[in-house]
N, C-alpha and C positions, 0 to 999 in steps of 0.2 A: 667779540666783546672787548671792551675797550678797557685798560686797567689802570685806575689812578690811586695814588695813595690818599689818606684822611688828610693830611695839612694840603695838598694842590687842589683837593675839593672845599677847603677851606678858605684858600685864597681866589676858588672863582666860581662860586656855587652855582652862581646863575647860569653859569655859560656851563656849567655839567649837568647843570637842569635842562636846559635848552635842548642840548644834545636828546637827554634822557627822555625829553617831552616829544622829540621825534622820531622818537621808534629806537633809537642806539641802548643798548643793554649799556650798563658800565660797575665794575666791579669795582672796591674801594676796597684798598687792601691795607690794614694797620699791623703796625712792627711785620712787614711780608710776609703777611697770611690774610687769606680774604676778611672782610669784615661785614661788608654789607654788598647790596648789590639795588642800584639805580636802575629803573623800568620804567617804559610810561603807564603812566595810570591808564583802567581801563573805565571808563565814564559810563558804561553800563551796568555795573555795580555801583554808582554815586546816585542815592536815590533823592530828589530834592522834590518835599511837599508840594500841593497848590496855593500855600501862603506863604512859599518863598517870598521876599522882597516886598513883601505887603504891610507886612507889621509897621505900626508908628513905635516909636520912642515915647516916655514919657516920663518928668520927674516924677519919684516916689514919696519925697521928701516936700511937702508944701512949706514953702516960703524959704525955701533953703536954710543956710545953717549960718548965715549970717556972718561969714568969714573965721568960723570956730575951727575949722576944719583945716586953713592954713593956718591960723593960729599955734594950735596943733602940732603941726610937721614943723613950722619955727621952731618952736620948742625945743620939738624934739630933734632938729639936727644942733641946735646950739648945748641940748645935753643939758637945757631944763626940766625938770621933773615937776 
């Protein structure tokens, strides 16, 4: 088992995911004490429906909102009320 600290898993997740996605255990250890521990998932517990990926999308809102919506967030980042 391989041991890396929270900030090295921090600057390289993916490449500890990598690792972790191919079988490698990896302990992550904060202020040098364990803290979590990296495994690869195990895909036979991931149970996915027979409407995975079937679904459509659809607006909820007919006719949309007419540009009120950024209006809106303008506002409120320039801290109009």
């Amino acid at each position: 088992m391989k041991m890396v600290t929270l900030k090295q898993l921090k600057e390289d997740l993916s490449g500890w995911a990598e690792k972790a996605a191919k079988g490698e255990s990896i302990q992550v250890t904060k202020y040098n004490k364990p803290y979590i521990t990296l495994v690869r998932s195990n895909t036979q517990d991931l149970h996915i429906g027979s409407r995975y990926g079937k679904g459509t999308l659809k607006c909820v809102i007919k006719g949309g909102l007419g540009g009120l919506s950024l209006k809106y967030l303008s506002e409120d980042r320039d801290g109009i009320t």
